[in-house]
Kinemage of the C-alpha trace (Angstrom):
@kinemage 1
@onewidth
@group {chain A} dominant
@subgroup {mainchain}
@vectorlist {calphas} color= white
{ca unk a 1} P -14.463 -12.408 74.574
{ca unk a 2} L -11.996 -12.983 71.663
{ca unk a 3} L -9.055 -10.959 71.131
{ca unk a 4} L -9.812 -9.916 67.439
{ca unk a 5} L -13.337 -8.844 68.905
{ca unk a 6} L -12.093 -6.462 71.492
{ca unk a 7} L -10.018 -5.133 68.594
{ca unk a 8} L -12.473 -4.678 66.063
{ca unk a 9} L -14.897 -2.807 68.829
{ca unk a 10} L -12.135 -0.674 69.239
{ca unk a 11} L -11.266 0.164 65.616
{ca unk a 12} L -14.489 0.904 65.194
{ca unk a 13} L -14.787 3.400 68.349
{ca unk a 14} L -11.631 5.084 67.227
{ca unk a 15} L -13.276 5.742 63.735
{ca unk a 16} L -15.795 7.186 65.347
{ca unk a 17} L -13.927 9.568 67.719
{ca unk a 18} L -12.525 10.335 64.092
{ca unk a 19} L -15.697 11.496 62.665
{ca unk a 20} L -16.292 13.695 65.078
{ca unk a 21} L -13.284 15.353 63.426
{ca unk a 22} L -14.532 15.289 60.360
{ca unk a 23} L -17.610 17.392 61.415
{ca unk a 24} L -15.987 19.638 63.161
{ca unk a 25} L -12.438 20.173 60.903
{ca unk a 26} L -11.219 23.758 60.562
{ca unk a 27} L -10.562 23.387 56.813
{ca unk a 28} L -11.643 21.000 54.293
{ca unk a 29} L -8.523 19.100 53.914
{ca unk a 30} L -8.543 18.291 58.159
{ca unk a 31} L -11.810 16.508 57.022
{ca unk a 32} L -10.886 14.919 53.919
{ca unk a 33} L -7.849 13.041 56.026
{ca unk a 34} L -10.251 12.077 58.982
{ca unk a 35} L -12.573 10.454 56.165
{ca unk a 36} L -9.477 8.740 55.013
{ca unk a 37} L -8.582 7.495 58.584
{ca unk a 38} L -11.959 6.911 59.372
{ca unk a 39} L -12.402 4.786 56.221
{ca unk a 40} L -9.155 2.831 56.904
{ca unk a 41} L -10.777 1.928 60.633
{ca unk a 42} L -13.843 0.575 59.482
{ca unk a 43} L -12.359 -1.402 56.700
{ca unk a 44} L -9.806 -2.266 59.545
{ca unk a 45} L -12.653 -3.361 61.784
{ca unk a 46} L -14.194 -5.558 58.887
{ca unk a 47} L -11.326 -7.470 58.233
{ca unk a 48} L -10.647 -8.341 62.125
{ca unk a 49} L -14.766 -8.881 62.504
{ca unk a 50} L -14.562 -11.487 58.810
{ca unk a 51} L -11.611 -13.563 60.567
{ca unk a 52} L -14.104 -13.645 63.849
{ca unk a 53} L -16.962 -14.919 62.491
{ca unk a 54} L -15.452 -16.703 59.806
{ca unk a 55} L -17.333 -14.947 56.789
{ca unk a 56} L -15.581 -13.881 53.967
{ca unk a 57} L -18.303 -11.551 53.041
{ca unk a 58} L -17.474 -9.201 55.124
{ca unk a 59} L -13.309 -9.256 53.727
{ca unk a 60} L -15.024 -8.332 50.355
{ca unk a 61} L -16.420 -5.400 51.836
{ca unk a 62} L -13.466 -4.000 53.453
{ca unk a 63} L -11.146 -4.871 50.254
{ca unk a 64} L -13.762 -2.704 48.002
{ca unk a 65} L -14.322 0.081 50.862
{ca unk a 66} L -10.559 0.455 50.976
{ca unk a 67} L -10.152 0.658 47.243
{ca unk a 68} L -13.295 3.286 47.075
{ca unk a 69} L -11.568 5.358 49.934
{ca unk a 70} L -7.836 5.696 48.183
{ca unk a 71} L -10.153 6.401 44.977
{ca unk a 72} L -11.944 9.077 46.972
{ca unk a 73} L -8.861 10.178 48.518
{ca unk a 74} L -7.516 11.255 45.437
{ca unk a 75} L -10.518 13.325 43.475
{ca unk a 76} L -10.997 15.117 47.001
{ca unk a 77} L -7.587 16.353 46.755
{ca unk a 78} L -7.413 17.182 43.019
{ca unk a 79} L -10.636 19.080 43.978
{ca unk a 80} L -9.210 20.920 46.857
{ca unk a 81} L -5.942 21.696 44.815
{ca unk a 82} L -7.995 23.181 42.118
{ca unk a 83} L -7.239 21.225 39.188
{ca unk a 84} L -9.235 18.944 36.809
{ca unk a 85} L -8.267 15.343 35.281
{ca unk a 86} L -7.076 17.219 31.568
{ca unk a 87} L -5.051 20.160 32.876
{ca unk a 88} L -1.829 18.459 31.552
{ca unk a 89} L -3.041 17.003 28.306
{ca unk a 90} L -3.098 19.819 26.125
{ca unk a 91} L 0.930 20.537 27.373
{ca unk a 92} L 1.919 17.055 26.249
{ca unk a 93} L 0.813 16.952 22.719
Protein backbone atom coordinates (compact mmCIF):
# COMPACT_ATOMS: atom_id res chain seq x y z
CA UNK A 1 0.00 0.00 0.00
CA UNK A 2 1.27 3.52 -0.95
CA UNK A 3 2.52 5.89 1.47
CA UNK A 4 0.14 8.86 0.54
CA UNK A 5 -2.72 6.15 0.96
CA UNK A 6 -1.95 5.16 4.48
CA UNK A 7 -1.90 8.92 5.02
CA UNK A 8 -4.97 9.94 3.55
CA UNK A 9 -6.87 6.87 5.56
CA UNK A 10 -5.50 8.40 8.41
CA UNK A 11 -6.44 12.06 7.85
CA UNK A 12 -9.55 11.00 7.28
CA UNK A 13 -9.89 8.80 10.65
CA UNK A 14 -8.52 11.70 12.59
CA UNK A 15 -11.36 13.97 11.15
CA UNK A 16 -13.53 11.72 12.26
CA UNK A 17 -12.33 11.22 15.88
CA UNK A 18 -12.81 15.13 15.43
CA UNK A 19 -16.42 15.03 14.81
CA UNK A 20 -17.11 13.24 17.51
CA UNK A 21 -16.03 16.50 19.16
CA UNK A 22 -18.06 18.44 17.41
CA UNK A 23 -21.19 16.54 18.67
CA UNK A 24 -20.34 16.41 21.83
CA UNK A 25 -18.49 20.17 22.44
CA UNK A 26 -19.32 21.91 25.72
CA UNK A 27 -19.90 25.29 24.01
CA UNK A 28 -20.51 26.30 20.57
CA UNK A 29 -17.21 27.70 19.79
CA UNK A 30 -15.38 23.94 20.90
CA UNK A 31 -17.58 22.86 17.88
CA UNK A 32 -17.14 25.54 15.50
CA UNK A 33 -13.06 24.83 15.76
CA UNK A 34 -13.54 20.94 15.45
CA UNK A 35 -15.62 21.77 12.14
CA UNK A 36 -12.69 23.85 11.17
CA UNK A 37 -10.15 21.01 11.92
CA UNK A 38 -12.34 18.54 10.69
CA UNK A 39 -12.78 20.46 7.41
CA UNK A 40 -8.98 21.02 7.07
CA UNK A 41 -8.59 16.89 7.38
CA UNK A 42 -10.83 16.02 4.77
CA UNK A 43 -9.65 18.61 2.38
CA UNK A 44 -6.19 17.28 3.66
CA UNK A 45 -7.21 13.75 2.79
CA UNK A 46 -8.41 14.89 -0.79
CA UNK A 47 -5.41 16.40 -1.79
CA UNK A 48 -3.11 13.27 -0.65
CA UNK A 49 -6.06 10.79 -2.25
CA UNK A 50 -5.93 13.36 -5.97
CA UNK A 51 -1.95 12.86 -6.05
CA UNK A 52 -2.80 8.86 -5.51
CA UNK A 53 -4.98 8.29 -8.07
CA UNK A 54 -3.84 10.85 -10.25
CA UNK A 55 -7.23 12.87 -10.64
CA UNK A 56 -7.28 16.35 -10.38
CA UNK A 57 -10.91 16.33 -9.66
CA UNK A 58 -10.64 15.56 -6.52
CA UNK A 59 -7.71 18.77 -5.85
CA UNK A 60 -10.70 20.96 -7.04
CA UNK A 61 -12.71 19.73 -4.36
CA UNK A 62 -10.43 20.17 -1.56
CA UNK A 63 -9.23 23.78 -2.93
CA UNK A 64 -13.15 24.89 -2.87
CA UNK A 65 -13.94 22.88 0.53
CA UNK A 66 -11.03 24.73 2.08
CA UNK A 67 -12.08 28.10 0.79
CA UNK A 68 -15.93 27.32 1.96
CA UNK A 69 -14.53 26.27 5.48
CA UNK A 70 -12.27 29.65 6.19
CA UNK A 71 -15.58 31.36 4.70
CA UNK A 72 -17.61 29.44 7.25
CA UNK A 73 -15.11 29.93 9.81
CA UNK A 74 -15.58 33.43 9.84
CA UNK A 75 -19.67 34.08 9.81
CA UNK A 76 -19.70 31.32 12.68
CA UNK A 77 -17.60 33.50 14.70
CA UNK A 78 -19.14 36.91 13.87
CA UNK A 79 -22.32 34.97 14.87
CA UNK A 80 -21.05 33.70 18.11
CA UNK A 81 -19.47 37.20 18.92
CA UNK A 82 -22.76 38.80 18.39
CA UNK A 83 -22.23 41.16 15.72
CA UNK A 84 -23.58 41.63 12.14
CA UNK A 85 -21.62 42.53 8.74
CA UNK A 86 -22.81 46.67 9.12
CA UNK A 87 -22.12 47.27 12.81
CA UNK A 88 -19.15 49.56 11.82
CA UNK A 89 -20.56 51.34 8.82
CA UNK A 90 -22.69 53.80 10.26
CA UNK A 91 -19.33 54.92 12.67
CA UNK A 92 -17.27 55.52 9.55
CA UNK A 93 -19.33 57.90 7.61
Amino acid sequence: MSDILIFSVAFALLALINLYRLIKGPTAADRMVAGDAADTLICCAMILFSLFSGRGIYLDIAIVGAMLGIIDTLLVGRFLEGRRWDDGAADRY
